[in-house]
C-alpha positions as CSV (number, residue, x, y, z in Angstrom):
1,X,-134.2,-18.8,-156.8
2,X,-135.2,-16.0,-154.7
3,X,-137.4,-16.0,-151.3
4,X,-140.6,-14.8,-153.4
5,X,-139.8,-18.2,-155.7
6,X,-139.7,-20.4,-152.4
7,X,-142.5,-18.3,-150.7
8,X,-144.7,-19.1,-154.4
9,X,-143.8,-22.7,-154.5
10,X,-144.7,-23.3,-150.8
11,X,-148.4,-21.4,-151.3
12,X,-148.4,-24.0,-154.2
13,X,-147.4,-26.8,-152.2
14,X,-150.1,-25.9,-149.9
15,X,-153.4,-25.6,-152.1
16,X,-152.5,-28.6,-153.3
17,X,-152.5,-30.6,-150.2
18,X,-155.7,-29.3,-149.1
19,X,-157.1,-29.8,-153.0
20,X,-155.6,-33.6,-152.7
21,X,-156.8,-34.1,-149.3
22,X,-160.8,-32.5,-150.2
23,X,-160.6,-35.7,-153.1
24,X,-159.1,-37.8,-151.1
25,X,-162.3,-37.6,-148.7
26,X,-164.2,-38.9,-151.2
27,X,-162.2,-42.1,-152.3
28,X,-161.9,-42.9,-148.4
29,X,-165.8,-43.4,-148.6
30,X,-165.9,-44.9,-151.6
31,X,-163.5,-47.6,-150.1
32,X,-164.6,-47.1,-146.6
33,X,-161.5,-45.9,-145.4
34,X,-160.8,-43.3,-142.8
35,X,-159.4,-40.2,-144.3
36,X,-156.4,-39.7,-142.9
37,X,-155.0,-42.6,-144.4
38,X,-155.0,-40.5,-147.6
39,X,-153.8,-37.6,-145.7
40,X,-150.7,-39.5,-144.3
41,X,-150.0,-41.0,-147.9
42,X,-150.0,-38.0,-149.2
43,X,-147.4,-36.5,-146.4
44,X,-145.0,-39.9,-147.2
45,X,-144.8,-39.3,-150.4
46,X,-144.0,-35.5,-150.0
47,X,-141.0,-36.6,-147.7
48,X,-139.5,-37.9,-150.8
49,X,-139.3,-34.3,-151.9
50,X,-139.2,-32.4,-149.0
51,X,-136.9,-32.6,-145.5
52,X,-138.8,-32.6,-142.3
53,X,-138.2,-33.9,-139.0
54,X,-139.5,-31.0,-136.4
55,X,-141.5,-32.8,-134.0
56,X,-141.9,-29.8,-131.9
57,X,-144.1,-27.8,-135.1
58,X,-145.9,-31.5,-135.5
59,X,-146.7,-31.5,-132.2
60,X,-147.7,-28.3,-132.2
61,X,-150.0,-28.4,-135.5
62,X,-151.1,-31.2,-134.0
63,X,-152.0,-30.0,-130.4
64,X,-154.1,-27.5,-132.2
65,X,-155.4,-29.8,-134.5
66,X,-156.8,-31.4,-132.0
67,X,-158.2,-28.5,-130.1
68,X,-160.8,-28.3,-133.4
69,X,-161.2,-31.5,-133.6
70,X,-162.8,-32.4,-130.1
71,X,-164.3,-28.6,-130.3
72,X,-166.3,-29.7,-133.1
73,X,-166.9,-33.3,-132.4
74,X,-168.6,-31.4,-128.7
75,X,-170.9,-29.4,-130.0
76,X,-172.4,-31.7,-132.3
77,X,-172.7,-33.9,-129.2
78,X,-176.2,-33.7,-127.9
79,X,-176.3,-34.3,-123.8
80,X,-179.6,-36.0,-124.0
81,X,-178.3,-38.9,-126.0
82,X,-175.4,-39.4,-124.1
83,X,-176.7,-38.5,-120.5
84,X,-177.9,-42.5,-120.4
85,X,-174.3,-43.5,-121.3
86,X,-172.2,-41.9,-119.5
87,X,-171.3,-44.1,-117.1
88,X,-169.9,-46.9,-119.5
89,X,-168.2,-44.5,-121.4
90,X,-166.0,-43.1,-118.8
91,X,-165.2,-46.6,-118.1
92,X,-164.1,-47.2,-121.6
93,X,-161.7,-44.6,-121.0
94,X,-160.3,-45.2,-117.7
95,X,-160.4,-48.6,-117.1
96,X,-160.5,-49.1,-120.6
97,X,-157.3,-47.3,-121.5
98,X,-156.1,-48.6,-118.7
99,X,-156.1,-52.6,-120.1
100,X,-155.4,-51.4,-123.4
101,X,-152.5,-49.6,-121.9
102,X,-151.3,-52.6,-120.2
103,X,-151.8,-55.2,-122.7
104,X,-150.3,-53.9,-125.0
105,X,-147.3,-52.5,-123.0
106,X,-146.5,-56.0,-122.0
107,X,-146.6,-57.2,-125.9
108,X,-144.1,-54.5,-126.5
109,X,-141.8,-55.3,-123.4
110,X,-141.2,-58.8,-125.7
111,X,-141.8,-57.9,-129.1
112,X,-139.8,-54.6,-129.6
113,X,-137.3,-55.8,-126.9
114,X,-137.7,-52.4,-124.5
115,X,-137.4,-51.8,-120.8
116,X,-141.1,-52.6,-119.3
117,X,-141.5,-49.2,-118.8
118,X,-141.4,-47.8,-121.9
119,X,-142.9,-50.9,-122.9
120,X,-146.0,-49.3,-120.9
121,X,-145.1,-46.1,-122.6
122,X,-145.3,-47.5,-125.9
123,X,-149.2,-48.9,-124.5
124,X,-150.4,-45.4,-123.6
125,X,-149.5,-43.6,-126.8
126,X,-151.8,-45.9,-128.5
127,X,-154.3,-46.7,-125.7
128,X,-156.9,-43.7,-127.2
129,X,-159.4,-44.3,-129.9
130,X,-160.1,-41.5,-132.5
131,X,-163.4,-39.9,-133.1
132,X,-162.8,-38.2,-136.5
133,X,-161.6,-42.2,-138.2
134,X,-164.4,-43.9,-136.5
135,X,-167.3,-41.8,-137.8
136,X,-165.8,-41.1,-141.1
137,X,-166.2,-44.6,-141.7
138,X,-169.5,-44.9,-140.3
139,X,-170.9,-42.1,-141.6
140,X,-172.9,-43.8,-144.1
141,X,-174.8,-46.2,-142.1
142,X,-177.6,-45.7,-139.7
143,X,-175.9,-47.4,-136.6
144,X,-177.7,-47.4,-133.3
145,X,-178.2,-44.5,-131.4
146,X,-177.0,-45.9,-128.5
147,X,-173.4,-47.2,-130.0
148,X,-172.9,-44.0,-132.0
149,X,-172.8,-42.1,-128.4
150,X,-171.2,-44.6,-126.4
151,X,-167.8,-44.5,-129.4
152,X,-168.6,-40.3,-129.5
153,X,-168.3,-40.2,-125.6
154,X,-165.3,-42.0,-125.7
155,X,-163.5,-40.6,-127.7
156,X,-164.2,-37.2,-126.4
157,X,-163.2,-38.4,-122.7
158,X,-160.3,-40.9,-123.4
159,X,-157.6,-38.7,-124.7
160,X,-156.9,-37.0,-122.0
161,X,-156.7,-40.1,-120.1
162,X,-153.9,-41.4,-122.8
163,X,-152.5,-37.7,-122.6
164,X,-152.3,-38.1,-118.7
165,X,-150.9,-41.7,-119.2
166,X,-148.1,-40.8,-121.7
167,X,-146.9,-37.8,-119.7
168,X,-146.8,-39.5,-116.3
169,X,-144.8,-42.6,-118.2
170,X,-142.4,-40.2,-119.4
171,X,-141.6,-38.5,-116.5
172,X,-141.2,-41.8,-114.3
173,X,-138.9,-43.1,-117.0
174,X,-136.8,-40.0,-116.8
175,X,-136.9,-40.1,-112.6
176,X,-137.4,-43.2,-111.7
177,X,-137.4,-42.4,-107.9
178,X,-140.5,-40.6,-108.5
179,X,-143.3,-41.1,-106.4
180,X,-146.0,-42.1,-108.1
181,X,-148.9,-41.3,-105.8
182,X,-148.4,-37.6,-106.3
183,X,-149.4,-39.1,-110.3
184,X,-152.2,-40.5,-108.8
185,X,-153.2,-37.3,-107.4
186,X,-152.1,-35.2,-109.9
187,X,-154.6,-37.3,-112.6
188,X,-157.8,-36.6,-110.4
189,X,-156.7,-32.9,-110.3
190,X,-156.6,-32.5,-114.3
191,X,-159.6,-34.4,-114.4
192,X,-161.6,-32.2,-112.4
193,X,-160.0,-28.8,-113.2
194,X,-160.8,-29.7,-116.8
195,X,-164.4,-30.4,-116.0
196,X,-164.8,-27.5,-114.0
197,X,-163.1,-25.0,-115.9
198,X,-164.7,-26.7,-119.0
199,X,-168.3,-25.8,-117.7
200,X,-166.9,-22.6,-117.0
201,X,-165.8,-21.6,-119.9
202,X,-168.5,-23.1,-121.4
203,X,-171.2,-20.9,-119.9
204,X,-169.1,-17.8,-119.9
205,X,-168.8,-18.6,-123.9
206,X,-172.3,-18.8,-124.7
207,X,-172.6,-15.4,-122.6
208,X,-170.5,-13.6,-124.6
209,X,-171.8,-15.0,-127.6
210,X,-174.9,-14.4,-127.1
211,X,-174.6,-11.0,-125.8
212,X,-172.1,-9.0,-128.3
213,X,-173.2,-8.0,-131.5
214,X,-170.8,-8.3,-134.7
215,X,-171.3,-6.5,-137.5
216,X,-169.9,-9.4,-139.6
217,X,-171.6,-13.0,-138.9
218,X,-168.8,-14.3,-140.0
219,X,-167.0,-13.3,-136.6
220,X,-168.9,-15.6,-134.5
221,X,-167.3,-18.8,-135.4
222,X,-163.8,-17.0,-135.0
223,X,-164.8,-15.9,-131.6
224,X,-165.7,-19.4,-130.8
225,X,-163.1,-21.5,-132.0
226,X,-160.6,-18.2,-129.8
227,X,-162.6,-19.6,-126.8
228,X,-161.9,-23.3,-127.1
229,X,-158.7,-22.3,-128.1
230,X,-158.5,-20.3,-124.8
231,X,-160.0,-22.8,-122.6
232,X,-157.2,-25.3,-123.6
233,X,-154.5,-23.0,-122.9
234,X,-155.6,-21.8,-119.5
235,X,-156.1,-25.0,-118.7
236,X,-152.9,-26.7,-119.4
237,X,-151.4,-23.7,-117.9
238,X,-152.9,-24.3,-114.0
239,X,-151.8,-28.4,-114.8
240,X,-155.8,-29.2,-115.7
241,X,-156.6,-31.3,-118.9
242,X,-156.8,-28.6,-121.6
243,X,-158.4,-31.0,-124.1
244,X,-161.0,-32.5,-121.7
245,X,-161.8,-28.6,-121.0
246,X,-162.5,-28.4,-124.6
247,X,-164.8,-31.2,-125.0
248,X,-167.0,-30.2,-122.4
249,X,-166.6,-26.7,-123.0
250,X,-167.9,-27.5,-126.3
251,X,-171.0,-29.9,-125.0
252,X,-172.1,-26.9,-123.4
253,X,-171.9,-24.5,-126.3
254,X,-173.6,-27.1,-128.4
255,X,-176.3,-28.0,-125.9
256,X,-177.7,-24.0,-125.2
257,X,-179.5,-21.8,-126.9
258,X,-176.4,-19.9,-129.4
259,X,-176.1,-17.2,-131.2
260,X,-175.5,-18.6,-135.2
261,X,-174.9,-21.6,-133.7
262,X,-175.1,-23.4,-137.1
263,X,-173.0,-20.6,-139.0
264,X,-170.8,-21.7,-135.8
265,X,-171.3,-25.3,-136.5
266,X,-170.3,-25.4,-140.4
267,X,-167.5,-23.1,-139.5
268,X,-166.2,-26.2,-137.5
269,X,-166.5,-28.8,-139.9
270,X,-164.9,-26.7,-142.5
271,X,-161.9,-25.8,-140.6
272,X,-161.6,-29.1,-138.5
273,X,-161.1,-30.8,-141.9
274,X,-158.5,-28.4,-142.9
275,X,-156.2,-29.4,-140.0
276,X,-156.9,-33.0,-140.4
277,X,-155.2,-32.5,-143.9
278,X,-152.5,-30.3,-142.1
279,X,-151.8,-32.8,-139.4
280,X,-151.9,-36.0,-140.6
281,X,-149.5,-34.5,-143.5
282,X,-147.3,-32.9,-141.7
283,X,-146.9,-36.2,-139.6
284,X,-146.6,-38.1,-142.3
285,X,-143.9,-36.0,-143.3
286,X,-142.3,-37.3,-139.9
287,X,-141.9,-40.7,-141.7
288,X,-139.6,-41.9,-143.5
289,X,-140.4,-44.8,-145.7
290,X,-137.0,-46.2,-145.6
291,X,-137.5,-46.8,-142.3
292,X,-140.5,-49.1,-142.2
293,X,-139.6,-52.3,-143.7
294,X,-137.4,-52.9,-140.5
295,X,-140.3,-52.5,-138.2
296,X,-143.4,-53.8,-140.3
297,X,-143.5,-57.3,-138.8
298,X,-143.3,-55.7,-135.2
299,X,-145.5,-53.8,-136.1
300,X,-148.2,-55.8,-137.7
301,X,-148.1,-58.6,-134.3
302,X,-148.7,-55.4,-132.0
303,X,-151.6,-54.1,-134.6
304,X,-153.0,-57.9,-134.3
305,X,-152.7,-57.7,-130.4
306,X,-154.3,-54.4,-130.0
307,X,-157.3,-55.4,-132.5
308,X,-157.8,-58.8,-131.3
309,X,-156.8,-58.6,-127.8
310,X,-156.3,-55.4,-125.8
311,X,-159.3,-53.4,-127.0
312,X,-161.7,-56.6,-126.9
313,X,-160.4,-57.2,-123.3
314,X,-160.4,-53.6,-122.9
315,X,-164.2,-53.2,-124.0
316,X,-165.5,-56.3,-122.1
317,X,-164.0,-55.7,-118.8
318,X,-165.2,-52.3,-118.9
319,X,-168.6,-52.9,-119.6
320,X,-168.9,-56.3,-117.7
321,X,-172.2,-54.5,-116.3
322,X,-173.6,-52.3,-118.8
323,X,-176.5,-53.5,-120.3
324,X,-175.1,-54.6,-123.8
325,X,-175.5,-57.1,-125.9
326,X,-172.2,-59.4,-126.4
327,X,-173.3,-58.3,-131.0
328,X,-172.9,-54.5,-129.4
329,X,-169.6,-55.2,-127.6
330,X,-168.4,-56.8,-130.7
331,X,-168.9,-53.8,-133.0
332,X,-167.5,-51.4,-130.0
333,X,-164.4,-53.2,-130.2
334,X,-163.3,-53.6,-133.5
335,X,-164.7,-49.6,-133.9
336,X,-161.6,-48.7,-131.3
337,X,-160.1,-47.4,-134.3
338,X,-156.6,-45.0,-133.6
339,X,-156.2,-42.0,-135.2
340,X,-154.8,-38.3,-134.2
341,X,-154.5,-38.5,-130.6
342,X,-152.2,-41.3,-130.8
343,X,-150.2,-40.0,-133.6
344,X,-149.4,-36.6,-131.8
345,X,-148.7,-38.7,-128.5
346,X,-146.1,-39.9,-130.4
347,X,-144.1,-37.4,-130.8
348,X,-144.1,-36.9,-127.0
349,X,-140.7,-39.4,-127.0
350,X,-139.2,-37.5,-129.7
351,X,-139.8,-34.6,-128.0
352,X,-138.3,-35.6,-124.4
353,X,-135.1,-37.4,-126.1
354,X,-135.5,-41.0,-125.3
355,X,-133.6,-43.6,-127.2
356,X,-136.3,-45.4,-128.7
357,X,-138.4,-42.3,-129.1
358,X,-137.9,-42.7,-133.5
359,X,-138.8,-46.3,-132.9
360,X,-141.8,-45.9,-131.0
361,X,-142.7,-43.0,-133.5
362,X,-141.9,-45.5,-136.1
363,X,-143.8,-48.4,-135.0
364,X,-147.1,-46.2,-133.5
365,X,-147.4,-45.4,-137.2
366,X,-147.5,-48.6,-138.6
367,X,-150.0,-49.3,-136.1
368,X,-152.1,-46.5,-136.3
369,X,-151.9,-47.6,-140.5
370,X,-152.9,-50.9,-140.4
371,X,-155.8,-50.7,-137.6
372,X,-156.9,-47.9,-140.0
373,X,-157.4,-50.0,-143.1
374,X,-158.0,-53.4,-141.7
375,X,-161.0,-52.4,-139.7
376,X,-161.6,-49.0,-141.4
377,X,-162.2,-51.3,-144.2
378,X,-164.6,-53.7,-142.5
379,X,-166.4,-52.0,-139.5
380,X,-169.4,-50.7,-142.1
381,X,-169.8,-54.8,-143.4
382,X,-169.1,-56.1,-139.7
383,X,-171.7,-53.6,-138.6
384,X,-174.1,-55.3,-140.8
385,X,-173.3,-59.1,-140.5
386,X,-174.1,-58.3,-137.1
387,X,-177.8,-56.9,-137.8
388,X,-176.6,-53.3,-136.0
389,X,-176.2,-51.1,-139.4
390,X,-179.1,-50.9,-142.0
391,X,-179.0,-48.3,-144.9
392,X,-178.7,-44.2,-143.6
393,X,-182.0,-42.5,-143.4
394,X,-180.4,-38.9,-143.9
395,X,-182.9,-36.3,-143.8
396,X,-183.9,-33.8,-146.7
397,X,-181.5,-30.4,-146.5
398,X,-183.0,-26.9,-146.5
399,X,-181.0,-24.0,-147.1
400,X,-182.5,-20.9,-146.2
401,X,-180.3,-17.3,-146.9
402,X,-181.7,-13.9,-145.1
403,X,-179.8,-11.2,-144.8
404,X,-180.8,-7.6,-143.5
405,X,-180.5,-4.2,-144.9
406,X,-179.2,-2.9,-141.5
407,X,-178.6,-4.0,-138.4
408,X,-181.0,-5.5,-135.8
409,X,-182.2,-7.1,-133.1
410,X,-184.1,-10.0,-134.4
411,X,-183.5,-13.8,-135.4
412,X,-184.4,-16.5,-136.7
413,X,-185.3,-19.5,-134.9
414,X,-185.3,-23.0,-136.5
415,X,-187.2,-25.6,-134.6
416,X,-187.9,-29.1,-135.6
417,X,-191.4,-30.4,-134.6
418,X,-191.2,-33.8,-132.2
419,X,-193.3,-36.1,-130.8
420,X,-195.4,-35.0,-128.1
421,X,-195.1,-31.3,-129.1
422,X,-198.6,-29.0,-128.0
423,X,-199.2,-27.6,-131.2
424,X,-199.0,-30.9,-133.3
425,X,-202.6,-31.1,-135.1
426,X,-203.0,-27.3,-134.2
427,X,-203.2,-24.3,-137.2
428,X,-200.8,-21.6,-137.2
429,X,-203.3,-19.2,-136.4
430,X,-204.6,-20.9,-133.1
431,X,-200.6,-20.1,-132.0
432,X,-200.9,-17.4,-129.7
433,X,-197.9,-16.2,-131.1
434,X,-196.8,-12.3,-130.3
435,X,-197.6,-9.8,-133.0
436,X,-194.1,-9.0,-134.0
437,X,-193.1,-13.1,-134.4
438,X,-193.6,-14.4,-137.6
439,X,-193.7,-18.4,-139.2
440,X,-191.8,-17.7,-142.7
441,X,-191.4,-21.1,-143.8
442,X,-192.5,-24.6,-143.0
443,X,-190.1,-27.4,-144.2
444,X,-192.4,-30.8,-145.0
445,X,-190.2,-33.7,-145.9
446,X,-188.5,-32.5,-149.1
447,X,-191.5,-29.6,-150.0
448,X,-191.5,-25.9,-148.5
449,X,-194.8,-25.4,-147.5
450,X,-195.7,-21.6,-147.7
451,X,-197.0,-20.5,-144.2
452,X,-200.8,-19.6,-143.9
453,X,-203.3,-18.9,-140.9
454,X,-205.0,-22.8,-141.9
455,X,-201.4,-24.7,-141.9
456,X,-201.9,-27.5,-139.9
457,X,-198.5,-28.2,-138.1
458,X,-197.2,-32.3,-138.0
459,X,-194.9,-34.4,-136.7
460,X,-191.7,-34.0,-138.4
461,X,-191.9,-30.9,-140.1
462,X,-189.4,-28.2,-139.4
463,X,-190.6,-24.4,-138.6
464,X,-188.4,-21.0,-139.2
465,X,-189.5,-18.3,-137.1
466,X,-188.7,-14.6,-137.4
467,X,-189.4,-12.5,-134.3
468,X,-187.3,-10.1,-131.7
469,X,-184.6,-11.4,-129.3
470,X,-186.9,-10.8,-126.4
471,X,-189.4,-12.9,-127.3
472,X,-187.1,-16.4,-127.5
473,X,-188.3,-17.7,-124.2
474,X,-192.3,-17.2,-124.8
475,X,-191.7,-18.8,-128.6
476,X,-190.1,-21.7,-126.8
477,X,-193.4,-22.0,-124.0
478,X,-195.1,-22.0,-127.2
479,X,-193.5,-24.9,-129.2
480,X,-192.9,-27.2,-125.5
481,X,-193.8,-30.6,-125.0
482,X,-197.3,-31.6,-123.3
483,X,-196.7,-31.4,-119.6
484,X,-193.6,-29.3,-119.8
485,X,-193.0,-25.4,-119.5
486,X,-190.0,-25.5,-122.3
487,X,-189.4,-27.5,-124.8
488,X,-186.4,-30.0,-124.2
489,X,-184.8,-29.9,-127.5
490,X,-183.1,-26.4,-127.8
491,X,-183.9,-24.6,-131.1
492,X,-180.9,-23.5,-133.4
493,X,-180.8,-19.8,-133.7
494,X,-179.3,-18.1,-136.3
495,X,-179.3,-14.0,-136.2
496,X,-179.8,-12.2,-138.8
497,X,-176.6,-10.7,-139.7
498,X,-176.5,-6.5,-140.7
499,X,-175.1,-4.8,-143.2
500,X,-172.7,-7.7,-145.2
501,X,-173.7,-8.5,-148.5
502,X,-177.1,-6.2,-149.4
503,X,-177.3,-7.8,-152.6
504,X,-178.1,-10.7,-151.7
505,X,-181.4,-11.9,-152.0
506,X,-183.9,-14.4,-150.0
């Protein structure tokens, strides 16, 4: 067999995987599991077949992996539902982490029979919960507002606090004459570089963005994801936290006013799934089955402790005075699920050469495994035996295509009508709307209503709007809430792209 023969098998290989894994997605909400439990089966069963044990490409893949993942999971975050929160969610992840990382670094000191420290090691990798597993799972139910936040703000601001944990554990158990309150300082420095250059990088995204003009749409979510990409990299480079650059880099893309911001958005979800599938594959790969058996009852008592007892503890203490209801703690604890983050952490060990790094590999998998299907299984029923879930109120989807014979400066703006809006009650043709702006469609439940001078706008419908770049601002005045100059909900602007596909039609 030649190198074209291995070079055809592998682009086999590969289709497959992300075939298996787009199924995969849909038996994990059919049983209520988180995906990548499917994506890591798939990657055991694969090791049967194929050699791998490069824990510098996992950790690689899933460095990047990760990049995509909080990059999405930030812009779909919207500040104004998590300004209220933010305070208990950066708890959860310091002093939150913190416990967790504790607790259970103690349980390992006796169970797996380790030095303490690595015991505390073994704590941080898992300390983090994962965004992607939690909301996979509850995608389908119409949880509270206020929970969904809290577990999307954690997520997004814990991992570099278990990043930070796991590198600073490492590098005391490889000096351990190190002082440690140059880690003290050290941990407030990547915090606040990553914020700062975060909202840097943010706002110098959205400029850019904004401001060049592609002949291909389709460039705009490359030139997006190459900024998150680039805010991670810069960041890690000047010792900041690269992926908490990314999450708020990203909550500040997703919170302004963006050019193809949802060609942007769909982009993401496409591409984040695709390196799920990669990652949790190729880590699965990392396993070998054979190896399991000897660490599964080790495994399962430190699964039971973190479920039961570090993230509970971990979840009370930290919001001992947030105003939540002892039903809301509940559900936040048993939705701590683990997921990436941990996974990659774990490969940290491997990576530096410690002695136990395959076990602590080994047994963070098992972990990560279990928690997955035990309460991947169960948070959606828990959810509702606690009166917090009732059944999801998705709204109707519109799909509207334009595309322009050549290029221009206008856009489309796409502006959902709220509560409290000015021109609620008001017809279109008492809008004093510039000449060259244009309603071309109002979307009314799950009817298109064709736009005349006597449509009466309501509560809840959604409006496109075709006009020039220039006039963006005045259409906002226009659309704003009673008492307010702009409108607080940012409108999703799509372009309209030049010169890509002519015969397409509206």
């Amino acid at each position: 067999m030649d190198l074209t023969d291995y070079t055809d098998s592998i682009v086999i290989l590969l289709a497959g995987l992300l075939l298996i894994g787009v199924f995969a997605t849909k038996f994990s909400s059919r049983f209520g599991l988180p995906s990548l439990v499917f994506f890591i089966a798939a990657g055991m069963v694969l090791s049967r077949f194929i050699y791998f044990d490069n824990a510098f490409i996992a950790q690689l893949v899933g460095t990047f992996a990760l990049i995509v993942i909080l990059f999405e999971g930030g812009m779909q975050t919207k500040y104004i539902t998590i300004k209220p929160i933010i305070p208990s969610a950066l708890s959860l992840s310091t002093i939150g982490v913190i416990l967790t990382t504790l607790i259970i670094g103690i349980s390992a000191y006796y169970i797996l029979n380790v030095p303490f420290e690595e015991g505390l090691l073994f704590g941080a990798i898992v300390g983090s919960t994962d965004a992607a597993a939690v909301f996979s799972v509850l995608g389908g139910k119409n949880i509270k507002e206020r929970l969904t936040s809290t577990l999307e703000a954690e997520s997004g601001s814990n991992d570099p606090m278990a990043v930070f944990l796991t590198v600073s554990l490492i590098e005391w158990i490889q000096h351990p004459n190190h002082d440690l309150l140059p880690l003290i300082f050290s941990f407030f420095m990547e915090m606040g570089l990553g914020l700062l250059l975060g909202l840097g990088f943010g706002w110098v995204a959205v400029k850019v963005i904004n401001s060049i003009d592609f002949d291909s749409s389709g460039l705009y979510p490359v030139i997006a994801v190459g900024f998150a990409t680039l805010t991670y990299g810069i960041t890690a480079v000047v010792h900041g936290s690269g992926l908490l650059a990314v999450y708020v880099m990203a909550l500040v893309l997703g919170n302004s006013d963006l050019t193809y911001k949802q060609s942007i958005l769909q982009f993401n979800k496409g591409f984040g799934w695709i390196m799920q599938i990669t990652m949790f594959t190729l880590l699965g790969l990392l396993v070998f089955p054979a190896e399991l058996p000897g660490i599964m009852l080790p495994g399962l008592v430190l699964s039971m402790v973190l479920m039961l007892v570090a993230r509970p503890i971990g979840v009370y203490v930290s919001l001992l005075f947030a105003k939540y209801s002892l039903k809301e703690k509940a559900l936040i604890s048993w939705a701590g699920l683990r997921g990436a983050v941990p996974i990659v952490l774990a490969t940290y060990p491997l990576m530096s050469g410690l002695p136990n790094g395959p076990l602590f590999f080994n047994v963070v998998f098992f972990v990560i495994l279990t928690s997955a299907i035990i309460q991947g299984s169960t948070i959606s029923p828990f959810a509702g035996k606690l009166g917090l879930a009732g059944e999801s109120d998705s709204q109707p989807h519109s799909l509207l295509e334009l595309v322009a014979l050549g290029k221009t400066k206008s856009e489309i703006n796409h502006l959902h009508i709220h509560a409290g809006m000015k021109i609620i009650g008001k017809e279109l043709q008492e809008l004093d709307l510039p000449e060259e702006v244009l309603v071309t469609a109002v979307i009314r439940g799950e009817q298109i209503v064709t736009p005349r001078g006597n449509t009466i706008i309501e509560e809840g419908d959604t409006l496109y709007i075709l006009g020039p770049k220039t006039q963006r601002d005045k259409i906002k005045k226009i659309f704003s809430y009673r008492g307010s100059p702009y409108a607080p909900v940012v409108p999703e602007v799509e372009l309209i792209p030049g010169q890509e596909d002519p015969e397409k039609r509206l």
